[in-house]
C-alpha positions in Angstrom: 11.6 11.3 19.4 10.1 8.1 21.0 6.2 10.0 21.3 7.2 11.4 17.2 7.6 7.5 16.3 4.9 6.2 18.2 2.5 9.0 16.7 3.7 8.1 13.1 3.1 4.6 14.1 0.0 5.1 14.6 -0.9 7.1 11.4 0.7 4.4 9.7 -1.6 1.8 10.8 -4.8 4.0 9.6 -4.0 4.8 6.4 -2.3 1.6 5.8 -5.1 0.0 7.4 -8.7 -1.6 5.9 -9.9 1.6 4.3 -6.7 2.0 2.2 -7.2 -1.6 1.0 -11.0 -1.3 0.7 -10.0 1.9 -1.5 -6.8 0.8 -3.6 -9.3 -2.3 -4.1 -12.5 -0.7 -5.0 -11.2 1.9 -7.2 -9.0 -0.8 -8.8 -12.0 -3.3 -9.4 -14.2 0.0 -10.6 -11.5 1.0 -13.3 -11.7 -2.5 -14.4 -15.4 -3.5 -14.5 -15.6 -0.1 -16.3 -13.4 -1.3 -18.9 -14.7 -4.0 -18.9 -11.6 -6.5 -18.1 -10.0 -5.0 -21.1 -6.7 -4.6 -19.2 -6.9 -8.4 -18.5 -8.0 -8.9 -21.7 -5.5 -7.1 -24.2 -2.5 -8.0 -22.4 -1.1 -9.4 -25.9 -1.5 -6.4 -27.4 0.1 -4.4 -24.5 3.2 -6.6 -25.4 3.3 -6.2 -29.3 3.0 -2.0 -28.5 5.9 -1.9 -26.1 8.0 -3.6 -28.8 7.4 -1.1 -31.1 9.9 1.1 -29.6 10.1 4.8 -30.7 6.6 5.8 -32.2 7.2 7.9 -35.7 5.8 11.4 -35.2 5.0 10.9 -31.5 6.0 13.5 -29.0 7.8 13.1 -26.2 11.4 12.2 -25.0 11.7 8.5 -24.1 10.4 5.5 -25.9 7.5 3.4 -24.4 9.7 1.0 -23.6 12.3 3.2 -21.6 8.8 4.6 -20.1 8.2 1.5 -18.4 11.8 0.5 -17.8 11.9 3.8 -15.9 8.7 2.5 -13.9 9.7 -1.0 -13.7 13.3 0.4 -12.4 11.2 1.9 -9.1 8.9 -0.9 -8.7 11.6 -4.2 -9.2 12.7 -4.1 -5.9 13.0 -4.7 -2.2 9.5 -5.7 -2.6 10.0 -8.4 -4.7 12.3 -9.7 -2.6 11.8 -8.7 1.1 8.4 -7.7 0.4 6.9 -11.3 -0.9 9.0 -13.0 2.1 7.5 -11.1 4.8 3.6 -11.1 2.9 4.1 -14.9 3.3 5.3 -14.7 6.9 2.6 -12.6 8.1 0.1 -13.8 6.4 1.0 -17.4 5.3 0.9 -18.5 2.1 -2.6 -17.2 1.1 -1.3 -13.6 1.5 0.6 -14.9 -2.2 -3.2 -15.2 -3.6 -4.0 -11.7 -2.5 -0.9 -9.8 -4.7 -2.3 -11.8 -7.5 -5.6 -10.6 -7.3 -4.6 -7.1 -6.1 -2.2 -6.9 -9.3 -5.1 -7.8 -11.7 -7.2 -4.7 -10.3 -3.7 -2.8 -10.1 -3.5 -3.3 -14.1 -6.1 -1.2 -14.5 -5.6 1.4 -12.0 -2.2 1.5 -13.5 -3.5 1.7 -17.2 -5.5 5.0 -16.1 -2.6 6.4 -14.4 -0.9 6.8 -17.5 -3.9 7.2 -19.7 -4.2 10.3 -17.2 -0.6 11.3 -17.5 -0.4 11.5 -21.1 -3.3 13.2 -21.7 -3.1 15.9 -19.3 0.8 16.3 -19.6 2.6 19.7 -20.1 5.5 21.4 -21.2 7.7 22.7 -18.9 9.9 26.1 -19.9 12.8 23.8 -21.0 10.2 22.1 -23.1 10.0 18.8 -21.3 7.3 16.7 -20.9 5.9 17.0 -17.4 2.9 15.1 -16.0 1.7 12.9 -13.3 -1.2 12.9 -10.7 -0.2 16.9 -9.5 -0.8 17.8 -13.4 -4.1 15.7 -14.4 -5.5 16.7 -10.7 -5.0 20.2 -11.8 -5.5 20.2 -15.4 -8.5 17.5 -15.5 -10.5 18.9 -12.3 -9.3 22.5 -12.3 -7.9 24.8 -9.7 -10.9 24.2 -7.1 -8.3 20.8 -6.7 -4.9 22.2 -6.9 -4.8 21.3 -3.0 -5.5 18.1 -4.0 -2.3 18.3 -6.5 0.1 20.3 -4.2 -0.8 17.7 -1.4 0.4 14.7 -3.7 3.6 16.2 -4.9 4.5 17.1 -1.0 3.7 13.9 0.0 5.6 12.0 -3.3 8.7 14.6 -2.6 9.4 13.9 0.8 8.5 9.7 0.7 11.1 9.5 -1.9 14.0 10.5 0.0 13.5 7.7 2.4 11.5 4.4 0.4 13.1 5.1 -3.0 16.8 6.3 -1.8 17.9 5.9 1.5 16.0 3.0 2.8 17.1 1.3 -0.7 20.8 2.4 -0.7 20.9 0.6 3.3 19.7 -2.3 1.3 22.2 -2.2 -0.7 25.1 -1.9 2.5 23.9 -4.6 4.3 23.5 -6.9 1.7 27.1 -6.2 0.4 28.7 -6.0 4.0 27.0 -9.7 4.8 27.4 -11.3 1.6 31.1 -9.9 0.4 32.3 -8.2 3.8 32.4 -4.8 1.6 32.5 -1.6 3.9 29.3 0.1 4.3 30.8 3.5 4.1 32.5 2.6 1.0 29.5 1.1 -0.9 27.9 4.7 0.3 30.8 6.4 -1.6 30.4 4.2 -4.8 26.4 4.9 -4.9 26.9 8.7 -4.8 29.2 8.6 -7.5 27.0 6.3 -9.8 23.7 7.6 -8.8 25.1 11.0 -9.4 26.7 10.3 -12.8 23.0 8.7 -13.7 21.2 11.9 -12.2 23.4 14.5 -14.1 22.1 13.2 -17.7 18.3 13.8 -16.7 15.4 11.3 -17.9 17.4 10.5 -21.0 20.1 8.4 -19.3 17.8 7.7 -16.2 15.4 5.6 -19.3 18.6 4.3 -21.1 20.0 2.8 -18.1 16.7 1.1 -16.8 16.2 0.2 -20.5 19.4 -1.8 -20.7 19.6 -2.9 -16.3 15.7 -3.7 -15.9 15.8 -6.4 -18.7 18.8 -8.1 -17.4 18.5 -8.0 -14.1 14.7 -9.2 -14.1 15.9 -12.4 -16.5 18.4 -13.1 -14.5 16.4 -13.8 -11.1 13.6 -15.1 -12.8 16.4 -17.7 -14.4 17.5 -18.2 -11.0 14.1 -19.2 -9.7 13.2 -21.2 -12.3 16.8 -23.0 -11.7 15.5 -23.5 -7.6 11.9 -24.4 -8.9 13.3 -26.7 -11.2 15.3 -28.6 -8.8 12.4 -28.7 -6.2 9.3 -29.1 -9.0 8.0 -32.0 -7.4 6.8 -29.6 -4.4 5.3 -26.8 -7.1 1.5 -28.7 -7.2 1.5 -29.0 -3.4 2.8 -24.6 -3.7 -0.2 -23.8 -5.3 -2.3 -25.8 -2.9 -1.2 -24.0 -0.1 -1.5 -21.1 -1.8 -5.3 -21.6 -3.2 -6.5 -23.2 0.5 -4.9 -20.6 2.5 -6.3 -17.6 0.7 -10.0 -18.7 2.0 -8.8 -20.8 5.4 -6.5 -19.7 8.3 -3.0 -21.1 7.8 -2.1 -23.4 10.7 1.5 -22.8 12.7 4.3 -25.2 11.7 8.0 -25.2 12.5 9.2 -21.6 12.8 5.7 -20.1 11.2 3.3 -18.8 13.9 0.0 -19.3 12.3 -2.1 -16.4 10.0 -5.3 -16.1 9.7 -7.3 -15.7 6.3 -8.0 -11.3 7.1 -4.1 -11.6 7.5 -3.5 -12.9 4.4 -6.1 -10.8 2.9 -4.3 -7.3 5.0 -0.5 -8.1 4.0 -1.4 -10.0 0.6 -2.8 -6.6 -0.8 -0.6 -4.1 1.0 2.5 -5.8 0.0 1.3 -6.0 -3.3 0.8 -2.6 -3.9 4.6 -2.1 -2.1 5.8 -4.0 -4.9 3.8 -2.8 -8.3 3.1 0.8 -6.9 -0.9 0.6 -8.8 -2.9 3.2 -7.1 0.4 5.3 -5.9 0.6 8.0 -8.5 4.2 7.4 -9.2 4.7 5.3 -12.5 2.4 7.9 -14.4 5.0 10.7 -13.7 7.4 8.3 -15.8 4.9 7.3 -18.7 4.0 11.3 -18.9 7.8 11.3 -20.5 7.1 9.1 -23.4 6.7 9.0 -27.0 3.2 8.6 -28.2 0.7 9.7 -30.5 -1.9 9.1 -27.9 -3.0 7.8 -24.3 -4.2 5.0 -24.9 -1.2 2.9 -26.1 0.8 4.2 -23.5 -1.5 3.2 -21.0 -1.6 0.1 -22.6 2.0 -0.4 -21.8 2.3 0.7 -18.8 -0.4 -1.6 -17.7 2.2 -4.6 -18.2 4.6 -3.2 -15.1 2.1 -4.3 -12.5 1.7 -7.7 -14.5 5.3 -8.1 -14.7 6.3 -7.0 -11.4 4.0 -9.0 -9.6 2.3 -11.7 -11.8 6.0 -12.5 -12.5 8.6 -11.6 -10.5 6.9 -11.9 -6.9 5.3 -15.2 -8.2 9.2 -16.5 -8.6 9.9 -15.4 -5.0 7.0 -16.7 -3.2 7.0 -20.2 -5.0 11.0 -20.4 -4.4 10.4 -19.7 -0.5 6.5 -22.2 -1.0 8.4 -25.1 -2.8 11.7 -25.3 -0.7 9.8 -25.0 2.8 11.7 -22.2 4.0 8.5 -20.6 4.2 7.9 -22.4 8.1 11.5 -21.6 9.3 10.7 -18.9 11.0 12.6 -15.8 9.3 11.4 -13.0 7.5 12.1 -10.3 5.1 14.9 -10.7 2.5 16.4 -13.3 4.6 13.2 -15.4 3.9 14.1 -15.3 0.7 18.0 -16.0 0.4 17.8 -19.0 3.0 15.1 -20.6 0.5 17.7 -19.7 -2.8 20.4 -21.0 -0.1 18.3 -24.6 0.4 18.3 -24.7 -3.1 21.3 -24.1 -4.2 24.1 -24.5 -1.4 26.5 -21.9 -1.1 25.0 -19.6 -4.2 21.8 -19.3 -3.1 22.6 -16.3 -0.7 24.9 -14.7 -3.0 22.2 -14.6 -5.9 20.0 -13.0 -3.7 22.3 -10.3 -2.6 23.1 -9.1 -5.4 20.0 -9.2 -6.9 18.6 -7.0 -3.9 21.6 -4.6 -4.5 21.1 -4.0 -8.3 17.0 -4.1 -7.6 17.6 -1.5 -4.8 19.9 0.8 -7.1 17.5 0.6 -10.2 14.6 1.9 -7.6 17.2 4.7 -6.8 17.1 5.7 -9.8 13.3 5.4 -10.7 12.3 7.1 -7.8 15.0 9.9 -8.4 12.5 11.7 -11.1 9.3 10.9 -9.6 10.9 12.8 -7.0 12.4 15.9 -9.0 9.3 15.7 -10.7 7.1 16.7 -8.1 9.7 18.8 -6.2 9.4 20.5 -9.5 6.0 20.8 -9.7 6.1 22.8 -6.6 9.2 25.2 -6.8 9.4 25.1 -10.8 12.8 24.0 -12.7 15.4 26.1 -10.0 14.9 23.4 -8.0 16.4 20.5 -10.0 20.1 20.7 -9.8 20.4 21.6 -6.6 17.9 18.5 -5.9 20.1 16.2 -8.2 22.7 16.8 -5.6 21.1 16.5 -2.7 19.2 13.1 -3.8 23.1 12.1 -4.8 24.6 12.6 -0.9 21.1 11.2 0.6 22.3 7.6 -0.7 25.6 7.6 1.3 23.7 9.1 4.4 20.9 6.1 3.8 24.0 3.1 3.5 25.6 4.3 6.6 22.4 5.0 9.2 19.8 2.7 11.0 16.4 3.5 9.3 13.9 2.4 11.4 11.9 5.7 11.4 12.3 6.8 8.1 11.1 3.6 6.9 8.2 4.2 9.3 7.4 7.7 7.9 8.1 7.1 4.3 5.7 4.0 4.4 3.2 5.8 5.8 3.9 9.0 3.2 3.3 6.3 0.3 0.3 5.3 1.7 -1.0 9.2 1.7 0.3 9.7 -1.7 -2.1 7.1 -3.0 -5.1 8.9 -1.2 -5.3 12.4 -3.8 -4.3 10.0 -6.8 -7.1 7.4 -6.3 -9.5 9.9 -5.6 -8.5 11.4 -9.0 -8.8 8.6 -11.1 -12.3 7.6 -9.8 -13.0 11.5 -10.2 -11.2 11.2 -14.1 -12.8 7.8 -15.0 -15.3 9.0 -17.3 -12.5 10.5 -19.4 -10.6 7.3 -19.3 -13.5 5.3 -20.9 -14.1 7.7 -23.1 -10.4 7.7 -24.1 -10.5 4.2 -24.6 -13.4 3.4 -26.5 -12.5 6.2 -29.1 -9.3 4.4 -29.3 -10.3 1.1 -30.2 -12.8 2.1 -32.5 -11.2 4.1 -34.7 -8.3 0.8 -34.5 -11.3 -1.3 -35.5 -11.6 1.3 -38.7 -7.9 2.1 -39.4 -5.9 -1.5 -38.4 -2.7 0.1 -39.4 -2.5 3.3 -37.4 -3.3 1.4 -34.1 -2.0 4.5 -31.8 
């Protein structure tokens, strides 16, 4: 076992290494210079089509809103909490910089995911909407690639099981056992029953959940840390230096914090960025291939605003809470990072607030992560597979809140990173289509202002 771990170690460190970032980066900034910053540029309008809800005549069965609920419900998560904390520790607080910058390429990378989605989408024989990165690698490049496809669906299938359930649901154990003394084996039962309930309804109540939990639960820590900024806002100028200066200059050692230099902040800026918003991964398509739209396009152009959200928002709350407080140099990592710089703030709370926002995060990714897995499983064994896969994705959670995860955190991290390898190489491969796509789209808005979809 110890040569198996040491041999995914080191897989793990290629594929997360510089050529994944150079990749995720280059495709990211390609997709965006060729659409020439609209991403960036219409995020306003992103906004006033996810408002719209339900689009009249559009097929599909979810609204664009529970689309990107159902994305954000997998990508508002650990990474937003642990994942910001240990960027910062690793790479000091430049590595803050690097999320931003990765999340503005990630916008468009993630608006031609769904662009993708939605336009190479099926029916399946229960007459659901299927799609994703397996489908528009097979139906936009044609059989010659359907290794290509089969390759990302076995990799997505099998990463799931341990980033988006079990490594999640021992999240959710530990943070209940610490904070509230609550038995892990009985948090284990309580997750099967309610990820199980969720499961059993399909997309529908996977979308209607997220749609209603997301909203809340997002507001909610983002009023928190606007609560611990407020109290500490004298330190928020002196945040954004650190940030800014340590993005281009190595980031000395002070107190608990052992020094980063500026290709560290660079490495963990951008990989935990993509950790949190999931741009370049292939799995947020498989979600917006589900919605309700009369086109590409405007889908795309909501499910842009997840990596802006997720990032450009909610990680920006995290890393300024643990920047302004100075938790940052005390020497811890990971989600404790983050609930001793809530804790400084607010005595007492501060530690609870972060628990529980890591346990209903970690659930909501659960969730999420439950169809992009069914999905692909799906792709590969057709529609026999689902029940007995809603099931088995049901017991995994107890199995996850009760075990020590150090491997399967290993191998499903490195499993994400080999997911995103077939999908980027499709988009760069599908770009043309995407520009094409999105030029016809706003023109004919530019003759037609009230049929904008």
């Amino acid at each position: 076992m110890e040569a198996i771990t040491e041999a995914v170690g080191w897989l793990n460190g290629v594929v997360w290494g510089v050529p994944m970032l150079v990749l995720i980066l280059g495709v990211g900034f390609f997709l965006m210079m060729g659409l020439r910053l609209m991403p960036i540029l219409r995020i306003p309008f992103g906004f006033g089509l996810l408002w719209r809800g339900r689009i009249p005549g559009g097929e599909g069965e979810i609204s664009p809103f529970n689309a990107l609920m159902t994305s954000l419900s997998a990508t508002i998560g650990t990474g937003n909490i642990a994942g910001v904390a240990t960027a910062i520790f690793l790479g000091g607080p430049g590595a803050v910089f690097w999320m931003w910058m990765t999340a503005l390429v990630g916008m468009a990378t993630k608006y031609a995911e769904a662009v993708c989605a939605v336009h190479y989408r099926e029916e399946d024989e229960r007459g659901k909407f299927v799609g994703g990165p397996m489908y528009y690698i097979q139906n936009g490049l044609g059989a010659k690639w359907k290794w290509l496809a089969i390759a990302f669906a076995l990799f997505a299938g099998i990463a799931g099981f341990g980033i988006g359930n079990m490594v999640q649901s021992n999240s959710i154990a530990n943070a209940l056992e610490t904070s509230f003394s609550i038995p892990e084996w009985l948090t284990g039962i309580v997750l099967v029953v309610l990820v199980g309930a969720v499961l059993l309804g399909g997309i529908q109540r996977i979308s209607t959940v997220a749609g209603k939990l997301v909203p809340i639960m997002a507001v909610a820590y983002i009023a928190a840390g606007s609560l611990v900024l407020i109290i500490n806002a004298g330190a928020i100028p002196d945040a954004f230096g650190l940030i800014f200066s340590h993005a281009f200059s190595p980031a000395a050692a002070t107190g608990g914090f052992a020094g980063a230099a500026v290709w560290a902040a660079i490495r963990f800026g951008v990989a935990r960025g993509v950790f949190s918003n999931e741009a370049g991964l292939g799995s947020a398509p498989i979600a917006h291939a589900a919605a309700q739209t009369k086109g590409p396009v405007s889908q795309g152009l909501v499910a842009m605003l997840g990596t802006f959200i997720d990032t450009i928002v909610v990680c920006t709350f995290t890393a300024l809470a643990i920047l302004v407080t100075g938790a940052w140099t005390s020497g811890e990592t990971g989600a404790a990072l983050t609930s001793s710089a809530f804790d400084l703030a607010l005595p007492g709370v501060g530690g609870y607030v972060i628990a529980v926002a890591l346990a209903i995060f970690a659930f909501t990714t659960i969730l999420g992560w439950s169809y992009y897995c069914e999905r692909s499983l799906q792709y590969l064994f057709g529609v026999k597979i689902i029940m007995p896969f809603r099931v088995v994705w049901s017991l995994a959670a107890m199995v996850g809140a009760l075990l020590k995860l150090d491997f399967v955190w290993l191998l499903a991290d490195t499993l994400n990173a080999m997911m995103a390898i077939p999908n980027l190489i499709a988009l760069a491969l599908l770009s043309p289509v995407v520009f094409s796509l999105t030029k016809k789209f706003f023109e004919s808005r530019g003759a037609s202002e009230d049929n904008p979809f």
